[in-house]
C-alpha positions in Angstrom: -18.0 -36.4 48.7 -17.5 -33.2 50.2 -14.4 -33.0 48.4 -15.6 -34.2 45.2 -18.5 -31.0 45.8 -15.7 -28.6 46.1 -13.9 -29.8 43.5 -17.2 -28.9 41.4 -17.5 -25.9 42.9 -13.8 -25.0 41.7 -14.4 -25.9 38.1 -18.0 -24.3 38.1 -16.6 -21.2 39.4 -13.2 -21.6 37.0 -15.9 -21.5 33.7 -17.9 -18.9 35.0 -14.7 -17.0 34.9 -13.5 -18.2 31.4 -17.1 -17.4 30.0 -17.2 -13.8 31.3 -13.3 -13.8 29.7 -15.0 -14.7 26.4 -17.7 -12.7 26.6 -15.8 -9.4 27.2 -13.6 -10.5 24.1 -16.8 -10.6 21.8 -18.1 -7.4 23.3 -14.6 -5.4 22.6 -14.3 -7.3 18.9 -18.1 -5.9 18.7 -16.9 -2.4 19.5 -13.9 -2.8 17.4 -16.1 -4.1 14.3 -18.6 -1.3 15.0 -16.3 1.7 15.4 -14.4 -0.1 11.5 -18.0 0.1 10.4 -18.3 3.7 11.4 -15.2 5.0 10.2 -15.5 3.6 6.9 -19.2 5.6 6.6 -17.7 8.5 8.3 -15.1 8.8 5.1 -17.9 7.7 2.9 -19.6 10.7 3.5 -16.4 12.9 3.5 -16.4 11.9 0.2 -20.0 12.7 -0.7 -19.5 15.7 0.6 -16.6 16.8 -1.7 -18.6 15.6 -4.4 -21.6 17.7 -3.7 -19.5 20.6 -3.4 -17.9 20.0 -6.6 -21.4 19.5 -8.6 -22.8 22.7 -6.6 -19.8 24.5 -8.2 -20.7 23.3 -11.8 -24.4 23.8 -11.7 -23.6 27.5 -10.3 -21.8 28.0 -13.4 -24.0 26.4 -15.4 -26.5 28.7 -13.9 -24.5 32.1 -14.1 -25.7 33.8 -17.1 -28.5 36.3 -16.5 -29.8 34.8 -20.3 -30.1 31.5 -21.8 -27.9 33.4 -24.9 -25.2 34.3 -22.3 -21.9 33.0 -23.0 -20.9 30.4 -20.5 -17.5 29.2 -20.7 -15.4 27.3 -17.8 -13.0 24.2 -17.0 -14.5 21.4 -15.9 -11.7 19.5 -15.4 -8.0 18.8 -16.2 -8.9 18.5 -19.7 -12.2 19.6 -20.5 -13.9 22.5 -21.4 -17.4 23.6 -21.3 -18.0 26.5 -24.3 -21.8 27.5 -25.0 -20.2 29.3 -27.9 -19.3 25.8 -29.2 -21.7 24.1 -31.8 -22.5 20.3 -32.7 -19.6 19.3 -35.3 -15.9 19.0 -35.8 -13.3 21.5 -35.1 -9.1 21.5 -35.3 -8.2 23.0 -32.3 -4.7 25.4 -32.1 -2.4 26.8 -29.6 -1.4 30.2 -29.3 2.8 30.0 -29.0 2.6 30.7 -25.4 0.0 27.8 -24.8 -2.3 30.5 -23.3 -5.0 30.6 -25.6 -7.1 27.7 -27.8 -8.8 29.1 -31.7 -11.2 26.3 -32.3 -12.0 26.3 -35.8 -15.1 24.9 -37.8 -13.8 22.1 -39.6 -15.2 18.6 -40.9 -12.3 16.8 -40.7 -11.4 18.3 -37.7 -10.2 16.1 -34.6 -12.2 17.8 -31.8 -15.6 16.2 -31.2 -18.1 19.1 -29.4 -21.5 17.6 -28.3 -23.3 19.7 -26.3 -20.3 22.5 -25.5 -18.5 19.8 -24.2 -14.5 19.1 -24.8 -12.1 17.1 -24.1 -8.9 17.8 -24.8 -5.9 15.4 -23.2 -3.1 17.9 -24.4 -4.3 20.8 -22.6 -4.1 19.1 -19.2 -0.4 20.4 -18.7 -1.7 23.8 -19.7 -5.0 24.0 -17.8 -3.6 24.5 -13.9 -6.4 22.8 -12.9 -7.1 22.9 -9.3 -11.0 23.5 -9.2 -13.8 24.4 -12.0 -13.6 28.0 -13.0 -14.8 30.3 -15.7 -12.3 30.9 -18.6 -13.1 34.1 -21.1 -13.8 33.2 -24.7 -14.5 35.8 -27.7 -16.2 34.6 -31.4 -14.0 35.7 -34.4 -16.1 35.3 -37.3 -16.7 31.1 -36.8 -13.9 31.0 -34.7 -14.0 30.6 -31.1 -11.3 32.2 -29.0 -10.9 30.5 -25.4 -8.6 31.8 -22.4 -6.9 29.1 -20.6 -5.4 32.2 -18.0 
């Protein structure tokens, strides 16, 4: 009998041993989950962040002009252009030869869709350099608009 107890005692003692084994392998998978979890918010909110920047830098220029009237003009992305000086309609849009400049002119069968100052324009994109939003210059030529791409 008293071997049979010590033979117990050996397995009791060999189990106790594999459970604490297993439950330092859950606890470290646990860590290992937690610190994934973390990580992946962690970048999450990088991105946020980048985002929040980006819209802070358009509604600055949105908000630039001392006047309502003030001419408001920037890049707001690798093809599109904001232009205050832009009404609701149509216009055919042209190049300069140096692909420096854009005349947009009024015209109902134009290709160029403007709502709200708003343009989108895929050829420009090689044109543009966009790296950021920025103000371009534009200028009014009797119903022609004039806009900078330097």
């Amino acid at each position: 009998m008293a071997d049979e107890l010590k033979q117990k005692d050996i397995a009791i003692a060999s189990l106790k041993t594999q459970v604490q084994s297993f439950e330092k392998k859950i606890n470290n998978r646990d860590i290992d989950n937690l610190e994934s979890e973390r990580d992946h918010y962690l970048s999450m909110l990088d991105e946020k962040d980048v985002e929040i920047a980006r819209l802070k830098e358009v509604l600055a220029l949105y908000e630039s002009g001392a006047k309502e009237t003030s001419i408001k003009t920037f890049l707001t992305g690798f093809t599109g252009i904001h232009c205050n000086m832009l009404g609701e309609g149509r216009y055919r849009v042209y190049f300069s030869p140096g692909k420096r400049t854009l005349r947009f002119v009024p015209d109902d069968a134009g290709d160029v869709v403007c709502p709200d100052g708003n343009v989108s324009i895929p050829a420009i994109g090689r044109f543009t350099h966009f790296e950021k939003i920025r103000a371009l210059q534009a200028v009014s030529e009797d119903q022609d608009v004039i806009i900078s791409l330097a």
